[in-house]
N, C-alpha and C positions, 0 to 999 in steps of 0.2 A: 460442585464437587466438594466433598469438606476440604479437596488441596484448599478450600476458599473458606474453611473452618480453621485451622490452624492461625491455623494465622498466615585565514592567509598582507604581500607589502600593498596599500593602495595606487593605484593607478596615480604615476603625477600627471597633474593637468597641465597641458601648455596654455601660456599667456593668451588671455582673451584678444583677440584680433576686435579694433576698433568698429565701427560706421566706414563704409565705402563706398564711392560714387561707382557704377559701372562704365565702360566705353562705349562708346558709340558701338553698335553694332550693324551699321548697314552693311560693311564687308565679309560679312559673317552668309555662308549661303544657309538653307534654310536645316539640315542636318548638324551642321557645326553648331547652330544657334539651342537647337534642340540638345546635344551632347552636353550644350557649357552647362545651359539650365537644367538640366538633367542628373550632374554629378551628386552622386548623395554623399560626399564628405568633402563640403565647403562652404561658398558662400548662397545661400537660394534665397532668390528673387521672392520665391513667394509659394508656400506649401500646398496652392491648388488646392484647401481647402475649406476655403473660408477664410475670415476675419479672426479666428478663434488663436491666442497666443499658445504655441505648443507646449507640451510639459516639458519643462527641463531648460527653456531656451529664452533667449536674450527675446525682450520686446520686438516685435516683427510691423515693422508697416506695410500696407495693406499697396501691392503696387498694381499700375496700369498699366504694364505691357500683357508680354507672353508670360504663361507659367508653364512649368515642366507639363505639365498635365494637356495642354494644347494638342491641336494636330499638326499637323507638317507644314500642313498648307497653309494655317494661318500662323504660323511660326515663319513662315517666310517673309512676312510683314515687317519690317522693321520699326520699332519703334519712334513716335516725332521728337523725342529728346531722351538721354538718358535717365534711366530709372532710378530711384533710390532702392536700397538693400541694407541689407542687415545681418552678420554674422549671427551665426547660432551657439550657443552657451556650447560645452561641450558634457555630454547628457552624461547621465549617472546612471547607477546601475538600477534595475527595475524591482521595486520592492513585492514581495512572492513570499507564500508561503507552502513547501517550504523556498527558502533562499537558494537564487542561483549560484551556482559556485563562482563564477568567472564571466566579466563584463569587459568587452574594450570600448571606449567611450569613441563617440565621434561628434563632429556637429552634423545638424539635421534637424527638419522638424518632425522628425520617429515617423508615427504611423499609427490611426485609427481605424474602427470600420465605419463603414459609409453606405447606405442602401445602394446597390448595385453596382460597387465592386465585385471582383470574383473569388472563388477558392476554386483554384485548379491543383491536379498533382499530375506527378511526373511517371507515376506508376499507377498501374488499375487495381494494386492490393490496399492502395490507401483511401479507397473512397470510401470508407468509411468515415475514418478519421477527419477525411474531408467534408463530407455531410454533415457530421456533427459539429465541427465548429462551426460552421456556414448558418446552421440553425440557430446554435446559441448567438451567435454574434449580427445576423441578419445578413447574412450575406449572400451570394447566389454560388451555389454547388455552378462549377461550368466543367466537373468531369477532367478525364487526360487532355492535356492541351497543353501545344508545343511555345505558342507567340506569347508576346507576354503586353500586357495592358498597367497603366498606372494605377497604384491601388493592389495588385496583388498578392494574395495572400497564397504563394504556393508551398506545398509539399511535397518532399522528396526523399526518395533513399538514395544513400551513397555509397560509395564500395568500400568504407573506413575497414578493411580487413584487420581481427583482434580487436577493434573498439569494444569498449561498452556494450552491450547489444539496447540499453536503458541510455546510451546519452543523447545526446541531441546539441545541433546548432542553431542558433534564429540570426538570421542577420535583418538588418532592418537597416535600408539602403535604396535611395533613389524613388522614396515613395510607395517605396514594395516592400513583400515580406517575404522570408522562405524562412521553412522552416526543414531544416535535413537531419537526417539520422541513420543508420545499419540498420533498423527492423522499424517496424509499424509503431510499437513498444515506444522506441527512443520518440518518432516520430509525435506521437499522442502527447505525451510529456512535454514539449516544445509546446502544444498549440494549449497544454494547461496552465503556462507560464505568459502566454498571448492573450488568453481567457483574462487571469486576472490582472496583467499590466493596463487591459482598458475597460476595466471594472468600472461604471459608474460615469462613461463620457473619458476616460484618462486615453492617453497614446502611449505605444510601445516607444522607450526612446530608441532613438538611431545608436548605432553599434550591434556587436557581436554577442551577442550570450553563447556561453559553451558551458555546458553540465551535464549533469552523471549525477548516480547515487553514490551513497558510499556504501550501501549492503544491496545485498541483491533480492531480500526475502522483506516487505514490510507490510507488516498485517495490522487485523484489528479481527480479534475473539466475540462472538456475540453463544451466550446462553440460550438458544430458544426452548432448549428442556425442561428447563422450571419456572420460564416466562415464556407464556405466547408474547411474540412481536408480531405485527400483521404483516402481509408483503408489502405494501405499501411505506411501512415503515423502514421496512429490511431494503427495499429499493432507492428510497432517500440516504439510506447509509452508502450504495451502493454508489450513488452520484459524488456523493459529498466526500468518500475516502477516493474515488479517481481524482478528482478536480485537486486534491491534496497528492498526490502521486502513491498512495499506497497501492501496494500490487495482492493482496489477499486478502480473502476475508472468509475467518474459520468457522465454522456453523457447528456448537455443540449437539447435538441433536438427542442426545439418547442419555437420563441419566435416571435416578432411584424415582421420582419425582412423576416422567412421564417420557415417551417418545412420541418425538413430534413431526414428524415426516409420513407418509402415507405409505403402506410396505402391500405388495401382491404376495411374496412372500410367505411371511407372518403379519397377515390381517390384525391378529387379536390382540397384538401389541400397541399399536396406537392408539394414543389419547385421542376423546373426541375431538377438542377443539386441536387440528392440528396442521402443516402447511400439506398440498395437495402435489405429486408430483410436479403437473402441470403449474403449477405456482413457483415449485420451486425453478424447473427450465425456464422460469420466465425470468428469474435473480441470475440463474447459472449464465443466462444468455446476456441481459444487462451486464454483470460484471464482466464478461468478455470484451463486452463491448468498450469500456471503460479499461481495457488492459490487468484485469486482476482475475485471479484466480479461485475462485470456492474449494476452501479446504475442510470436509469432512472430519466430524469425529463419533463413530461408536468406539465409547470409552469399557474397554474391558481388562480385567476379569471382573471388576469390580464397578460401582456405579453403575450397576444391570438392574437396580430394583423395578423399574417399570417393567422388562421384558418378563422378569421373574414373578412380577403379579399374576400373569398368563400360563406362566409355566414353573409352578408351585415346584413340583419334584424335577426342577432342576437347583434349587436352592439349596446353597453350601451349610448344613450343618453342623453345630460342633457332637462332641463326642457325647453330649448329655442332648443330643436332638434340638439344640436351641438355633432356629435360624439367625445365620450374620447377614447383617443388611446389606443389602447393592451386592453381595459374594453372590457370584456362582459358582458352581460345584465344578471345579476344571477335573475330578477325575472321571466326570461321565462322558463319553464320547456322544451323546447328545446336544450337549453343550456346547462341544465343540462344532459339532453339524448345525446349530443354530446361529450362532455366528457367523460361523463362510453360509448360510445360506445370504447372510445381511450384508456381509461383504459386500459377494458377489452382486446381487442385486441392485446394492446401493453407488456400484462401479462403474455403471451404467448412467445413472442419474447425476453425479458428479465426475467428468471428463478430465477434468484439470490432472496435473502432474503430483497431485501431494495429496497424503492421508493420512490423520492422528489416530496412532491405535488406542490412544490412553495410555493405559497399565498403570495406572497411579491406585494407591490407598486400598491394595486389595486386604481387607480387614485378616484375613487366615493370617494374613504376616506381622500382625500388630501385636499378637497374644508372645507372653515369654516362652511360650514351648510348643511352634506350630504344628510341631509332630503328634507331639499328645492332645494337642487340643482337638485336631483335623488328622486321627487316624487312618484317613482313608485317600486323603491327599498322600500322606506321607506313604504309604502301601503303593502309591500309583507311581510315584515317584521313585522308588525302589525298583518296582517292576521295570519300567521302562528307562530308567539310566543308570541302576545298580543301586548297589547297599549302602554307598556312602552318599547318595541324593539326598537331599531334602524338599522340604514345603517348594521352596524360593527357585531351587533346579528347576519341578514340574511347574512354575506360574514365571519361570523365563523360556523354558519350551511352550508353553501356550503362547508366549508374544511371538516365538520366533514361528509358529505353526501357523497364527492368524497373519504374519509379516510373507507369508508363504502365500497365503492367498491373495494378499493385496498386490505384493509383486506380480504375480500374473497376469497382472491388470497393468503391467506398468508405470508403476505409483514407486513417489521418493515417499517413505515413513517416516516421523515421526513418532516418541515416546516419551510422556510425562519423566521427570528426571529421577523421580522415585518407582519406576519399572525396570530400575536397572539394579543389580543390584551385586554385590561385594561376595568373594569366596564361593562365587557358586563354582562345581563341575560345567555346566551349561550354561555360555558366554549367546548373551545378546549378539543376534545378526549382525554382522559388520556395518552393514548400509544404516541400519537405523539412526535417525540424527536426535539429539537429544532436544527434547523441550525444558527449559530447566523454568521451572517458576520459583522452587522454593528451596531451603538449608533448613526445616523444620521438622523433616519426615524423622522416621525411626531410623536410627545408621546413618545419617545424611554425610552422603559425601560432596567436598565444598567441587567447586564448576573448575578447578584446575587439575581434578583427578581423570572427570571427561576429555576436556583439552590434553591431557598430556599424553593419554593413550590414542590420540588421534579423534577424538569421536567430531562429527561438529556439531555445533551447536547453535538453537533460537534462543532468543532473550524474552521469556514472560515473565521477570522480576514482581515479586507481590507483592515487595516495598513500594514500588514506582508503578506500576500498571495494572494494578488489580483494581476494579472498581467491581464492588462489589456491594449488591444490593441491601441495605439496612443492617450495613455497616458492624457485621458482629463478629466476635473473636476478637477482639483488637484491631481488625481490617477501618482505615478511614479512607474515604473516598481523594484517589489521586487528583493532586494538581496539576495544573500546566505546568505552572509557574517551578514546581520540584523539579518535574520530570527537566524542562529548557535552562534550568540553571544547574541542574546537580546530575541528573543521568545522561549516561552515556552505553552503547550495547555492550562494551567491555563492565559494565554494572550488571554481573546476573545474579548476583547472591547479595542482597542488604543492600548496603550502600556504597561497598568496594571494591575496585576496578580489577579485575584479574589482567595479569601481563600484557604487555603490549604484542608480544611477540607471539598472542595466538588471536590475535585479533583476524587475523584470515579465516579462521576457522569460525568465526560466530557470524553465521549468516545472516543475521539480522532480529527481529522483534516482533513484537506484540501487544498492542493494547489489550485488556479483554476485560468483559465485562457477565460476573458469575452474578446468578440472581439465586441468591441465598436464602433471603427473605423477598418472594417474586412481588408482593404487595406493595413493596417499601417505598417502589416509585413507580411512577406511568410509566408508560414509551415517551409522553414529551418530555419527561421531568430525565429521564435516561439521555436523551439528545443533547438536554439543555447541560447536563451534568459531563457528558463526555468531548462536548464541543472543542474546548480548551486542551483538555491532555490527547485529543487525536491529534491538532495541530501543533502543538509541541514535540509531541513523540514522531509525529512525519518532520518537523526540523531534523531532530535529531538522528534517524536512519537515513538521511537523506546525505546529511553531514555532519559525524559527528564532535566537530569545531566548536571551538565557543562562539554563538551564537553574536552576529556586526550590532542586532539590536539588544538594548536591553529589553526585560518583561515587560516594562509600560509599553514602548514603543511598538513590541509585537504585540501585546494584547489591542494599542489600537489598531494596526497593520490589520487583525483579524477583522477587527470591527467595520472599518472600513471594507473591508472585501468583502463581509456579509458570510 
């Protein structure tokens, strides 16, 4: 789009508990003997799983009795002499990206996977969730199941009524794991912090993890209109923003350049090279799976040059017959029937709750006299809301006329922050939430004018989140390192934080990534280039606190986790 031309106290530890001998336990029957060993916040004999010293914990020798892991019956055996043992450190909190908010420390030797452990859940709507960690981590899917076995890795919901619907608990406790939460959502997000705690052979340590987000909307923007990305690529992204916890992921699809999605429709508007419905259910269906959402954009009035390649006489002319680029003609009621045809159509293909109408850069509004320039705009506009309309009335009635059709569908909208606009008669849809990227437009009004009239607001900052393809207008390709040390989502304009006190109202953010110049880099060179500000910017919607590590430390964090 040219918008992309423009330009918390630590946990104290208690005192390490020394080496201690056990008692005799013949008087022990063989239940009791099982319970002592058993306990997962004290002293263990012995982690039942090898020789391997835990993360986090005091050196461990290797003993010859029972271990918690045993059966019954040979737990009833008592040991020829007493064992030696070993207190366990008292664990730390598990390093994640992003960072869990809250850890309570216990001793324990945590918990790893192990071939033929199980993942069981407590409810039949999480086997999902449950198959997919079982696969990532080797473990065996064993379905709803009530008993419980050592090693367990289960999942559950709980009735936290008013929770998070996104938080989640892990306790890691007695050799076992659960993981609970109020929705499937909270649940996922639990086994994505279990995922990387035993990245690479690690153990989840013992204790409590409890987390949440702090916004409820976090995304990441992909251009596929002026770069093909292949599915295959788009589906790695698709992996790679769950495993990070982000919940959307917005598909440009339609801009001057080319349309890229396959339309029944309007046939004649798509690029050759382009994704196949069937293609795309297969992304829509992945990111479901993965708890994220596909957020749609046909970007209108403006950025329509591809459809308008097809449909020449619907392109907006000025008064000397010169066509303006990406402009459609909003006074033709053709134009308007061309687009709710794509809507609708396209409402179908993408299910999720949310849809970008655009509305940004429509060029009729750039000129110093939109009336005289687009006489026929300005005629339409008069007819249909009186003599005092203008240009900006009729192209805020077209957002709210195409926001007519998207609602029908049951869709939250979305609108680039320069679709909105000052002194009209004809006030934007109430519901519409604002995308704010930029303070560059013509008229810019700064993000506390939004926020004060209530609007709410996403954060697509172009200082901090615009990566954008060969780098032109002044745009340089974001850091991590910026975004993890200087932004925060109350940063939607430049570099400066708008009030505290409407921080409610900004639902969260966006990576995005506009291919401006589509040549300037591959798909890997794209990957490699937004690696770092994805994980950054999911720190920071996640929570946005000054971050426990510094940049070195989370860039290795990253490294490590792969």
């Amino acid at each position: 789009m040219s918008r992309h031309r423009h330009r918390r106290p630590a946990p104290k530890t208690e005192p390490r508990r020394g080496p201690r001998r056990t008692v005799a336990l013949r008087a022990l029957t063989a239940g009791a003997l099982v319970a002592a060993l058993g306990v997962g916040l004290g002293v263990w004999a012995s982690s039942g799983e090898g020789s391997g010293t835990p993360a986090g914990s005091a050196a461990s020798r290797q003993t010859a009795g029972t271990s918690a892991g045993d059966s019954v019956a040979s737990a009833a055996v008592p040991p020829a002499a007493p064992t030696p043992s070993r207190s366990y450190a008292l664990s730390t909190a598990p390093r994640t990206i992003p960072a869990v908010r809250a850890h309570t420390p216990a001793r324990g030797p945590g918990w790893r996977p192990a071939a033929g452990r199980r993942v069981v859940v407590s409810d039949a709507g999480l086997a999902d969730e449950g198959r997919l960690i079982a696969g990532e981590l080797g473990l065996t899917y064993a379905g709803q199941k009530n008993d419980v076995r050592a090693g367990d890795l289960r999942l559950a919901l709980n009735d936290d009524e008013g929770a998070n619907p996104e938080s989640y608990t892990m306790t890691v406790r007695g050799g076992r794991v659960t993981v609970s939460g109020p929705s499937d959502a909270g649940v996922f997000y639990g086994t994505r912090t279990l995922k990387q705690e035993v990245h690479g052979g690690g153990r989840a340590p013992e204790g409590v993890v409890r987390d949440q987000p702090a916004k409820p909307q976090r995304g990441f923007t992909l251009d596929i209109a002026r770069k093909y990305f292949s599915p295959a690529w788009i589906e790695d992204r698709v992996r790679e923003l769950g495993d990070l916890k982000y919940n959307q992921l917005g598909l440009h699809f339609s801009d001057d350049q080319s349309f890229r999605i396959e339309s029944a429709s309007h046939p004649e508007i798509v690029a050759r090279q382009h994704l196949t419905k069937a293609q795309v259910k297969k992304i829509v269906d992945l990111a479901a799976s993965r708890h994220i959402t596909v957020v749609p954009e046909i970007d209108s009035p403006g950025h329509l040059g591809a459809v308008l390649a097809a449909h020449p006489e619907l392109q907006l002319r000025n008064v000397n017959g010169v066509a303006t680029r990406g402009a459609i003609d909003i006074s033709k009621e053709d134009s308007a029937n061309l687009l709710d045809d794509l809507l609708d159509e396209y409402a179908d293909v993408f299910p999720g709750a949310y849809w970008h109408l655009g509305g940004d850069e429509y060029q009729a509004l750039t000129v110093s006299s939109p009336a005289a320039s687009y006489p026929q705009l300005a005629a339409a506009a008069h007819a249909r809301y009186g003599s005092g309309a203008g240009v900006a009335d009729l192209t805020t009635g077209w957002l709210n006329d195409r926001a007519d059709t998207v609602r029908a569908h049951d869709r939250t909208m979305r609108v680039w922050n320069d679709g909105f606009f000052r002194g009209t008669s004809v006030k934007p849809a109430s519901d519409l939430v604002v995308a704010y990227w930029t303070g560059k437009e013509i008229g810019a009004r700064p993000p506390a004018e939004y926020l004060g009239a209530g609007r709410k607001v996403l954060n697509y900052n172009d200082e901090y989140l615009y990566y954008v393809l060969g780098e032109p207008n002044g745009f340089a390709y974001p850091t991590g390192r910026r975004i993890y040390e200087q932004w925060t989502p109350r940063v939607l304009r430049g570099t400066t934080p708008v009030a505290a006190k409407y921080d409610r109202q900004i639902l969260g953010g966006s990576l995005s990534v506009w291919c401006d110049l589509a040549n300037s880099q591959t798909q890997a060179q794209v990957a490699a280039g937004i690696r770092m500000p994805l994980r950054a910017t999911s720190q920071k919607l996640w929570d946005a606190g000054t971050p426990g590590l510094s940049w070195t430390q989370f860039t290795a964090l990253a490294n490590r986790l792969g």
